[in-house]
Wavefront OBJ file of the C-alpha trace (Angstrom):
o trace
v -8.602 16.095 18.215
v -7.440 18.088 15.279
v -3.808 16.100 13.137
v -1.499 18.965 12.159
v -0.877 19.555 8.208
v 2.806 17.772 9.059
v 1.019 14.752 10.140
v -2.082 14.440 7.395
v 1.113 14.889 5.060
v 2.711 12.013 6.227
v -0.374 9.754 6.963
v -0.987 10.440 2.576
v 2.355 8.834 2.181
v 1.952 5.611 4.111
v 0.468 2.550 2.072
v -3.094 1.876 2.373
v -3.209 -1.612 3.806
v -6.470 -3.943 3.357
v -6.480 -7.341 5.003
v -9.589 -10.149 4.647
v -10.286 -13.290 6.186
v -12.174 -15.527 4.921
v -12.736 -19.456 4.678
v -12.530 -21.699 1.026
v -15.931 -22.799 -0.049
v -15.224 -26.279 0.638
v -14.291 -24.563 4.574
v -11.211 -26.588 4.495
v -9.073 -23.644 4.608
v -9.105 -20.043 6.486
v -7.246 -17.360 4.032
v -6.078 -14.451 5.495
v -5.090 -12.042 2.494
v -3.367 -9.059 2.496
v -3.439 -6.275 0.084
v -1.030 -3.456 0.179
v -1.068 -0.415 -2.231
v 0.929 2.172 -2.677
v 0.158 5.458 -5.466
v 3.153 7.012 -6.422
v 3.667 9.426 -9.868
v 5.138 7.745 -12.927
v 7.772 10.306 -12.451
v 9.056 8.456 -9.603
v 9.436 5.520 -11.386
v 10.618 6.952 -14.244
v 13.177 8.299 -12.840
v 14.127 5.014 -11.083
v 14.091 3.218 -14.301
v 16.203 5.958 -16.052
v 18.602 5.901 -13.722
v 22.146 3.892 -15.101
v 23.176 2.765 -11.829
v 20.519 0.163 -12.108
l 1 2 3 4 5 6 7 8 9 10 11 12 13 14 15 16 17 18 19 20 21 22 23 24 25 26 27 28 29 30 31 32 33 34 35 36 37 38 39 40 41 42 43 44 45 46 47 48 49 50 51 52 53 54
């Protein structure tokens, strides 16, 4: 199965999401930690943090 260029496009914009699980070393405690991250250009927020409306 082959994704169209439309879809690849719009997978690259979603947030990569990482998630772990994992117990404390003592094993009191299960942690379940996720990590979300996001790459945008500094234009983008430069432009949000230029804009007065703020």
């Amino acid at each position: 199965m082959k994704l169209s260029e439309k879809k690849v496009a719009q997978l690259k914009k979603m947030p990569m999401i990482e998630s772990k699980v994992f117990k404390t070393p003592d094993s009191r405690f299960v942690v379940h930690k996720t990590i979300i991250s996001q790459v945008k250009p500094v234009e983008y927020y430069q432009a949000i943090l230029d804009n007065p409306a703020l």
